[in-house]
KOLDOMAR-817054 format. One record per residue (C-alpha): residue in one letter; residue number from 1; x, y, z. Coordinates in steps of 0.001 Angstrom, whole numbers. Example, Ala and Ser with C-alpha at 12.3 -4.5 7.8 and 13.67 -1.06 7.14 Angstrom:
2
+------+-----+---------+---------+---------+
: rest :  nr :      c1 :      c2 :      c3 :
+------+-----+---------+---------+---------+
:    A :   1 :   12300 :   -4500 :    7800 :
:    S :   2 :   13670 :   -1060 :    7140 :
+------+-----+---------+---------+---------+
This chain:
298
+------+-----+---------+---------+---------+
: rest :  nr :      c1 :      c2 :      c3 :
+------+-----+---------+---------+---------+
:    X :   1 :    3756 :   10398 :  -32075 :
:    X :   2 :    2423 :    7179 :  -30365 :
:    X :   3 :    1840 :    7341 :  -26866 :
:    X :   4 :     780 :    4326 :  -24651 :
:    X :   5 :    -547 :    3546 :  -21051 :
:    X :   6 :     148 :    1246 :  -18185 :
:    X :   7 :   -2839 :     820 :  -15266 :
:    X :   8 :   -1675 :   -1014 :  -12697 :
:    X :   9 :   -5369 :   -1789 :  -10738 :
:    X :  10 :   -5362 :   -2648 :   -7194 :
:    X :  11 :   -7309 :   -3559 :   -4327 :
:    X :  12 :   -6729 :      76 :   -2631 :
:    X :  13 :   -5797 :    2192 :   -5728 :
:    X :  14 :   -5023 :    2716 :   -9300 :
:    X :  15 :   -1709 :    3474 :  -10814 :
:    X :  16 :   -1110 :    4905 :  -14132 :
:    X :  17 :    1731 :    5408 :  -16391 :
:    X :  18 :    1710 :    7717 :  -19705 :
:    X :  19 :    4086 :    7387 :  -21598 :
:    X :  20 :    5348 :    7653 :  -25385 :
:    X :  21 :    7895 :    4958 :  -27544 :
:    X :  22 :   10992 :    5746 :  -25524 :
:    X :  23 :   10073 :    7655 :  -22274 :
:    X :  24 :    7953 :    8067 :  -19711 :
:    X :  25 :    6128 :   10817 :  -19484 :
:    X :  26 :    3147 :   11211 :  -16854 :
:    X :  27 :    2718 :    9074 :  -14007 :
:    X :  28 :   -1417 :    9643 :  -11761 :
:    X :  29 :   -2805 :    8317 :   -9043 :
:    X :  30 :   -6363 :    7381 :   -8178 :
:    X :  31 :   -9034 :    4883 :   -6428 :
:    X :  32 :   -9266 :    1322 :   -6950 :
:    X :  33 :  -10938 :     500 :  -10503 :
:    X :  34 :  -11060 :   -3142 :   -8966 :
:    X :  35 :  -14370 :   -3610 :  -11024 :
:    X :  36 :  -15435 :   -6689 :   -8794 :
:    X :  37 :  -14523 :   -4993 :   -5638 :
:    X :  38 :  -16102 :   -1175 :   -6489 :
:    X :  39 :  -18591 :   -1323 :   -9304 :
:    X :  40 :  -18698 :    -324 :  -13003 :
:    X :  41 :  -19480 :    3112 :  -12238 :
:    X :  42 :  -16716 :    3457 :   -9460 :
:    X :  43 :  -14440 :    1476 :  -11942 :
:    X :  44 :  -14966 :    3819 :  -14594 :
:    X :  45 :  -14576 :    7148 :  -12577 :
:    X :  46 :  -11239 :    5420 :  -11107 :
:    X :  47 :  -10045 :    5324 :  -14108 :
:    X :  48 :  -11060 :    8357 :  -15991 :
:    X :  49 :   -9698 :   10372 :  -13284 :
:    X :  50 :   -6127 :    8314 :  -13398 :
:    X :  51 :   -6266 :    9187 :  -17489 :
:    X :  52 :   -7374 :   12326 :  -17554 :
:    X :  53 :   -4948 :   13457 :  -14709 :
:    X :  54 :   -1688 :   11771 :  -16974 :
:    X :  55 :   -2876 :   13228 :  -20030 :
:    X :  56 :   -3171 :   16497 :  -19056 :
:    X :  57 :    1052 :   16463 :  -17135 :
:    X :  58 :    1644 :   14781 :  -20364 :
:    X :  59 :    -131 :   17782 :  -22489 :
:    X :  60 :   -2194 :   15322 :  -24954 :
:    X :  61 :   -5805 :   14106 :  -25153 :
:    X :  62 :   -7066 :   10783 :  -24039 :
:    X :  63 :   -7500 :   10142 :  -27671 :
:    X :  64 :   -3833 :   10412 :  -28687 :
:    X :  65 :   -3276 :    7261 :  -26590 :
:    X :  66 :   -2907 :    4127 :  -29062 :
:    X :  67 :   -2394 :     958 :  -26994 :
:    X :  68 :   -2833 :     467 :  -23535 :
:    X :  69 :   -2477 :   -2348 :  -20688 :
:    X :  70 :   -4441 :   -2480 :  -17199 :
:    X :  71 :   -2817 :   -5579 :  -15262 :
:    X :  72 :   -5688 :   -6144 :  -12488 :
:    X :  73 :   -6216 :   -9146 :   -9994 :
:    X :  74 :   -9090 :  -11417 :  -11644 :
:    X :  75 :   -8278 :  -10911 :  -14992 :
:    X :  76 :   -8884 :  -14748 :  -15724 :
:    X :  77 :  -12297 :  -13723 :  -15647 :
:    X :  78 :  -13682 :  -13167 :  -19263 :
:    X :  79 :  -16073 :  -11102 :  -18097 :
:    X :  80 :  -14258 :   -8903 :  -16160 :
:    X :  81 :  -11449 :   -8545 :  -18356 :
:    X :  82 :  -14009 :   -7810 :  -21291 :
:    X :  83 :  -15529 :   -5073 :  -19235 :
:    X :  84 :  -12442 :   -3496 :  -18049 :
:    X :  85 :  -11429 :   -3380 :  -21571 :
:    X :  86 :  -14687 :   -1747 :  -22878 :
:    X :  87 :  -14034 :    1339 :  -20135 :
:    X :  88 :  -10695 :    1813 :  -20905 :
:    X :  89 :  -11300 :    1843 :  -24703 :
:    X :  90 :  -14425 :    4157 :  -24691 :
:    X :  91 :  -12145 :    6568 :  -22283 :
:    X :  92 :   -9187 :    6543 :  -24931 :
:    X :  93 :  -10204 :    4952 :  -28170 :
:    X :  94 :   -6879 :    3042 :  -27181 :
:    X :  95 :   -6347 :    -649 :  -28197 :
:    X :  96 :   -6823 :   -2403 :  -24627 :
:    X :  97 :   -5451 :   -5580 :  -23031 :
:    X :  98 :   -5700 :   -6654 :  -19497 :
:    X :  99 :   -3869 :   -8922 :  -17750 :
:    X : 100 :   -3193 :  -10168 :  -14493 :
:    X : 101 :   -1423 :   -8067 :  -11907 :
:    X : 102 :    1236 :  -10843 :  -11719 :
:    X : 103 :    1616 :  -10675 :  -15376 :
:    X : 104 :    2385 :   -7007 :  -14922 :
:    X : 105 :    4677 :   -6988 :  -12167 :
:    X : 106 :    6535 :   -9890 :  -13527 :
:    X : 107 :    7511 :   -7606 :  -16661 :
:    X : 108 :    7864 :   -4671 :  -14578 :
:    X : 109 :   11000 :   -6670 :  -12522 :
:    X : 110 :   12414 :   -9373 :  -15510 :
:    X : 111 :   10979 :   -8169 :  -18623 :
:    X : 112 :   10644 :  -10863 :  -20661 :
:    X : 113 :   13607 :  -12956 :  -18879 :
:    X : 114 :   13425 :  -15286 :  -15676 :
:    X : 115 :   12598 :  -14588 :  -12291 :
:    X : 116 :    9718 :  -14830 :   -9626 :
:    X : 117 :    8032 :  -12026 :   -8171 :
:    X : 118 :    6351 :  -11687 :   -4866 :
:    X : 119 :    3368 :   -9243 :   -4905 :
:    X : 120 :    2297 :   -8007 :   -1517 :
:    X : 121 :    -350 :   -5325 :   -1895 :
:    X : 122 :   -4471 :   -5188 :    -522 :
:    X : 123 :   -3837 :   -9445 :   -1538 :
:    X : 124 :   -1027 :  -11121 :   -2432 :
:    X : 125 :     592 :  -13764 :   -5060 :
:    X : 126 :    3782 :  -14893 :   -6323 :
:    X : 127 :    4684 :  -15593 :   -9877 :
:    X : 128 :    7292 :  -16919 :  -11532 :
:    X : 129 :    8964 :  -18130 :  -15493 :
:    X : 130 :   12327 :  -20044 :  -16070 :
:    X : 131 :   14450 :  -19943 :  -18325 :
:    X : 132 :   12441 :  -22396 :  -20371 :
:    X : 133 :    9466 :  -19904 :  -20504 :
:    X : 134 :    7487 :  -22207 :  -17900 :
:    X : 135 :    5452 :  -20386 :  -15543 :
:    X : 136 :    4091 :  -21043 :  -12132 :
:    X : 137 :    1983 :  -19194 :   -9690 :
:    X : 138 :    1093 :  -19939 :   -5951 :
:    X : 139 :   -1473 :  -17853 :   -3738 :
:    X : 140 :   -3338 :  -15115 :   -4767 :
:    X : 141 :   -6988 :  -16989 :   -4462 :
:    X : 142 :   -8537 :  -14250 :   -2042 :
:    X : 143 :   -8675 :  -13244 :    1033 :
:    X : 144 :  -10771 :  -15466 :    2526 :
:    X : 145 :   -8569 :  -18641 :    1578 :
:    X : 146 :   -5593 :  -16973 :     564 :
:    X : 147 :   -3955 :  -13491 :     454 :
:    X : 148 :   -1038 :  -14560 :    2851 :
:    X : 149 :    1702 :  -11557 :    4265 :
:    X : 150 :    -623 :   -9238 :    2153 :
:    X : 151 :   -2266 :   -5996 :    3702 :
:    X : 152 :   -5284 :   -7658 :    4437 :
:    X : 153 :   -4047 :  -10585 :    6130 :
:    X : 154 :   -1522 :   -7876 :    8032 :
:    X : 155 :   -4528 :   -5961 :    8999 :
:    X : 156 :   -6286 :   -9161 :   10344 :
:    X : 157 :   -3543 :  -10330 :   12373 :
:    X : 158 :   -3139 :   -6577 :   13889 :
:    X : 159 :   -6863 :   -6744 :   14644 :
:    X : 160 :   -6421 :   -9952 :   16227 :
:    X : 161 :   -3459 :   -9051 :   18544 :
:    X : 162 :   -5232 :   -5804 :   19183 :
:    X : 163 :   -8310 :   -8241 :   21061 :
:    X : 164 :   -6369 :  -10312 :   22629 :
:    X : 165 :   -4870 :   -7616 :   24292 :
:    X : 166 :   -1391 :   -7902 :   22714 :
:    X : 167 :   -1078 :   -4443 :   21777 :
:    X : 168 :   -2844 :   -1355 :   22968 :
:    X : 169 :   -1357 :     502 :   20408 :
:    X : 170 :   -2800 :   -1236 :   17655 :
:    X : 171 :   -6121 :   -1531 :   19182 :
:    X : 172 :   -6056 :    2370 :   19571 :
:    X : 173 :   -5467 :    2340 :   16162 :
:    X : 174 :   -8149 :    -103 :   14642 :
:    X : 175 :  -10700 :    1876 :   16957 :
:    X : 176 :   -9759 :    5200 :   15652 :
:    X : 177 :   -9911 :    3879 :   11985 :
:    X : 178 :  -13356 :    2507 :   12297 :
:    X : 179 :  -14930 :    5297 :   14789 :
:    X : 180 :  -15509 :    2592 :   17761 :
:    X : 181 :  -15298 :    2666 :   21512 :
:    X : 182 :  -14715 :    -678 :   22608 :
:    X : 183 :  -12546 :   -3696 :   22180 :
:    X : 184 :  -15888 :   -5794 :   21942 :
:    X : 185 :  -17053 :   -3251 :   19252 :
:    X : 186 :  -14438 :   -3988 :   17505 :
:    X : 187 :  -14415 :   -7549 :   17368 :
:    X : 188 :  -18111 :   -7421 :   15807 :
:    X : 189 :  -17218 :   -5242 :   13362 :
:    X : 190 :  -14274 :   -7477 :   12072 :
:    X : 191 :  -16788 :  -10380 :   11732 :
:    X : 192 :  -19440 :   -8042 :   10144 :
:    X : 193 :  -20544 :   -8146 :    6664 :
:    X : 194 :  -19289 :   -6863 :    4735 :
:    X : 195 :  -15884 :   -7870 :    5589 :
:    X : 196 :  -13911 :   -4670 :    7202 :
:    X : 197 :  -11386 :   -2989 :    5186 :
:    X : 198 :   -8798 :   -4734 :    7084 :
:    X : 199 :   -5757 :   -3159 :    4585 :
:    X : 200 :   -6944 :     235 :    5682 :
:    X : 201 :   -4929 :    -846 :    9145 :
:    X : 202 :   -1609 :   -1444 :    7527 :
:    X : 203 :     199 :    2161 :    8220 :
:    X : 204 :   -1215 :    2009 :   11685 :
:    X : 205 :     949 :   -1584 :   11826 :
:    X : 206 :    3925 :    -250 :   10530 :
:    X : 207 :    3907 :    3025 :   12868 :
:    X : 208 :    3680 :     674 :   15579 :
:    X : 209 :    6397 :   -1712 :   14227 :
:    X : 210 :    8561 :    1473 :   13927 :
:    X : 211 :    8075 :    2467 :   17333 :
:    X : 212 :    8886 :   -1266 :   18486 :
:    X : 213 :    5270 :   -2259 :   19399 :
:    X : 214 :    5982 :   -6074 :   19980 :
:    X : 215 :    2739 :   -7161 :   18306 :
:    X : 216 :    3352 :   -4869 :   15621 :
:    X : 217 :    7133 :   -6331 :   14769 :
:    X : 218 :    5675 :   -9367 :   14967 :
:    X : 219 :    2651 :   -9359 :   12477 :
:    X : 220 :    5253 :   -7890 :    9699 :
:    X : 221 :    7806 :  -10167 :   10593 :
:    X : 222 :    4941 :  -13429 :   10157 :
:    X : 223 :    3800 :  -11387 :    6452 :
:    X : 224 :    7129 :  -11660 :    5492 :
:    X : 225 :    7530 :  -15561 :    5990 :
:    X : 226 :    4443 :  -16196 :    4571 :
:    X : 227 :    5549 :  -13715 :    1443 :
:    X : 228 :    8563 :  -16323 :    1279 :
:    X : 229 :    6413 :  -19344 :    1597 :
:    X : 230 :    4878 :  -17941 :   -1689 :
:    X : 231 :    8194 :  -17657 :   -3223 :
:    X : 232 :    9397 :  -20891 :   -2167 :
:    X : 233 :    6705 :  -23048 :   -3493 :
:    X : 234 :    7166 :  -21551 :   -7148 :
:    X : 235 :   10896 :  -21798 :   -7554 :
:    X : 236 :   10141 :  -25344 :   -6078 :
:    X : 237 :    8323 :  -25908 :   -8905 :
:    X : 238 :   10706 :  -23884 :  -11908 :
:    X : 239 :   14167 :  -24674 :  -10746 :
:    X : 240 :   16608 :  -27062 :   -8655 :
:    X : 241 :   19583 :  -25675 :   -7779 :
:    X : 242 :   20048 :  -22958 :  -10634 :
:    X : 243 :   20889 :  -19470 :   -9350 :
:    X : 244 :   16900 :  -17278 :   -9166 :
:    X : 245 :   16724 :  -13637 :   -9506 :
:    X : 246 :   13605 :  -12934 :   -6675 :
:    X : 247 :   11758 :   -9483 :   -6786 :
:    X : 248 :    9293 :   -7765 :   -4708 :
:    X : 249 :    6245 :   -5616 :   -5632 :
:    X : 250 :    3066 :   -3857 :   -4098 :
:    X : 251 :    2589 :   -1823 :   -1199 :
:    X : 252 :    3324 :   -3817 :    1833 :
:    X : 253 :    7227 :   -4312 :     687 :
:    X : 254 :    7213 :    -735 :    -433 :
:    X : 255 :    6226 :     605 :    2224 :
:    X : 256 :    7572 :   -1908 :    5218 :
:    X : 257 :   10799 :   -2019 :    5802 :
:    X : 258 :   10462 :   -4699 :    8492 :
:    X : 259 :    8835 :   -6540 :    5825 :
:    X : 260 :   11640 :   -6266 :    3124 :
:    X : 261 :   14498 :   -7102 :    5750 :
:    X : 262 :   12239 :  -10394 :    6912 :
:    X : 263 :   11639 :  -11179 :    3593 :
:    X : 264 :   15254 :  -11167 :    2337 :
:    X : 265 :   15912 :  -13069 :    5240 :
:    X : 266 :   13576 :  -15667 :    4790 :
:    X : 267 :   14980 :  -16027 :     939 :
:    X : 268 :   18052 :  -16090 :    1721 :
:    X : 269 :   17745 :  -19091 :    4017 :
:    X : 270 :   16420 :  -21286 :    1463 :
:    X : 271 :   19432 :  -21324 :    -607 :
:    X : 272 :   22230 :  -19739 :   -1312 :
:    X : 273 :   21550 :  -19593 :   -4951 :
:    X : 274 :   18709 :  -16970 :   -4412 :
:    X : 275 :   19101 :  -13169 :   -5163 :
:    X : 276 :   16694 :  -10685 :   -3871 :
:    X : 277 :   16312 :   -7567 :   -6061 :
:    X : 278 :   16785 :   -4171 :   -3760 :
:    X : 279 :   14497 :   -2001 :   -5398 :
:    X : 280 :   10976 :   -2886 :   -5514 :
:    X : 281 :    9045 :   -3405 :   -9144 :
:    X : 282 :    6483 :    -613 :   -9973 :
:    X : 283 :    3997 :   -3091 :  -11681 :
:    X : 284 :    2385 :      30 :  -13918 :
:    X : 285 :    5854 :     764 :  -15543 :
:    X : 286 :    5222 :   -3455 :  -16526 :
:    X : 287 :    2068 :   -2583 :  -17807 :
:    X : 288 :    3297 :     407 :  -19789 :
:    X : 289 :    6213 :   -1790 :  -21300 :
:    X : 290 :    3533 :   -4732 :  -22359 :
:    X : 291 :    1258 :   -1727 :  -24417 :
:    X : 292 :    4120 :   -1163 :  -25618 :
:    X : 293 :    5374 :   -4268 :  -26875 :
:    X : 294 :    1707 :   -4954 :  -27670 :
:    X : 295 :    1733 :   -2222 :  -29611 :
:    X : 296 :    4692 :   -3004 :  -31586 :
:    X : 297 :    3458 :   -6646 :  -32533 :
:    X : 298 :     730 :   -5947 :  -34151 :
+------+-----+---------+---------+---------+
C-alpha cells in the first residue's frame, strides 16, 4: 500500500500529515524546519523527528512513504527548495516536492477550485486563483517589509504598546518572556540583533485581549485589517463583482478569535459578494493532498 506525506513548514513549527490513498492516518508535531531561519542541521532534526513520530502512530517505516510534499515559505528559492528536498528524500527515500506555504494552504481550503486564502502564522501572505486558473499573491516579503496582521508584526505592535506604557499587562508579559527587568531593557532588546522572537509574544496578546486589555484588543483588531488588506488587494486583482469564497489559515486565526471576528468583519465590508469560510484550512492536510495528486500523475 502507498502511503504519502504532507509537511507543512513554518516559522515556529512543523506540521506533518501521514497518510495512505484514501485516509489519513498519523498527524506529528515538531520545530520549525524553516531551513533559512534554523539551519540544515536543525532543519533536518525538525523533520526527522515530525517523520519518525507519524510513522511510528501510523505503524510503517519512513521507507514505505512514496511521495511526499513540504509547502514552506521561500520555496522560490532553488536552493532552498533543492535542499529541503534532499533531507526529506534521504529521511524517506520518498519522491519530494516543495512548494510554497501559500501553494499548500490554498489546496488545503479550495483544492484545485477558486478562492483566496489569507495565511496568518510567524509571517503572513494571501493567495489567491479564479476561476480562469489566474493566480495572484500580495504580502508575504518578510518581516522586515512585510508580514502584516501576522504573529510577528502582532508581537511588535504588543511590544510597542507595552513601552509606551499602553498596557502593563503586556509589558509584564514581554519581560517575563525574555527574562528582563525593565521597560528600557526591553526596548534594547527589541532593536537587538538578532531580531527578537517577536511571535513568541502572541499567546501573551491574546490572554490579554481575552481579559479585555485595551492595547491587547486593539493590536488583534489592527492584524485583522491588515489580514483583509491582504485579501482585498488579490481579489482586486482576480475578480469584479463575482461572488469569492475567502479562507483563513495559520496560527494567528486559529488561535485568535478576536482576530477571526475582525477579519470577517473587515471582508464582509468590502462587498457583499464575499464569503468567509468558518473553519480554518490546515495547510499540511494541502500538502498531503498535492503528494498525493503528485503521486498519481506521474
Amino acid at each position: 500500500m502507498p502511503y504519502f506525506l504532507g509537511i507543512d513548514g513554518g516559522g515556529s513549527k512543523t506540521s506533518a500529515v501521514l497518510g495512505d490513498a484514501g485516509r489519513e492516518r498519523a498527524r506529528a508535531e515538531g520545530p520549525s524546519c524553516k531551513i533559512q531561519n534554523v539551519g540544515e542541521a536543525a532543519a533536518r532534526a525538525a523533520l526527522q523527528e515530525v517523520i519518525l513520530q507519524a510513522c511510528r502512530k501510523a505503524g510503517i517505516r519512513p521507507e514505505d512513504i512514496t511521495a511526499a510534499t513540504v509547502g514552506i515559505s521561500g520555496a522560490s528559492d532553488p536552493e532552498i527548495t533543492k535542499r529541503l528536498s534532499r533531507l526529506v528524500s534521504d529521511l524517506t527515500g520518498a519522491r519530494v516536492q516543495v512548494v510554497g506555504d501559500n501553494v499548500v494552504a490554498l489546496e488545503a481550503a479550495f483544492g484545485p477550485g477558486p478562492g483566496v486564502v489569507v495565511i496568518a502564522g510567524t509571517g503572513s501572505i494571501a493567495h489567491g486563483r479564479n476561476q480562469e486558473g489566474l493566480e495572484a499573491r500580495a504580502g508575504g516579503f518578510g518581516p522586515a517589509i512585510s508580514d502584516e496582521g501576522s504573529g510577528v508584526w502582532i508581537g511588535r505592535r504588543a511590544v510597542r504598546a507595552a513601552a509606551a506604557g499602553e498596557s502593563p499587562e503586556l509589558a509584564r508579559a514581554a519581560l517575563a518572556l525574555w527574562q528582563l527587568s525593565s521597560v528600557a531593557e526591553l526596548v534594547a532588546r527589541a532593536n537587538a540583533v538578532p531580531a527578537a522572537e517577536f511571535a513568541r509574544l502572541f499567546p501573551s496578546v491574546v490572554a490579554a485581549a481575552a481579559a479585555d486589555d485595551p492595547a491587547a484588543l486593539r493590536v488583534l483588531q489592527e492584524a485583522a485589517r491588515e489580514l483583509a488588506v491582504l485579501a482585498k488587494a488579490v481579489i482586486s486583482r482576480l475578480w469584479a463583482g463575482a461572488s469569492v469564497q475567502v479562507a483563513m489559515a495559520g496560527g494567528v486565526f486559529a488561535n485568535s478569535e478576536q482576530v477571526r471576528s475582525s477579519f470577517r468583519d473587515q471582508i464582509h465590508r468590502f462587498s457583499e459578494h464575499l464569503r468567509v469560510s468558518e473553519a480554518v484550512a490546515d495547510p499540511a492536510l494541502g500538502a498531503l493532498a498535492l503528494a498525493r495528486r503528485g503521486a498519481a500523475c506521474c
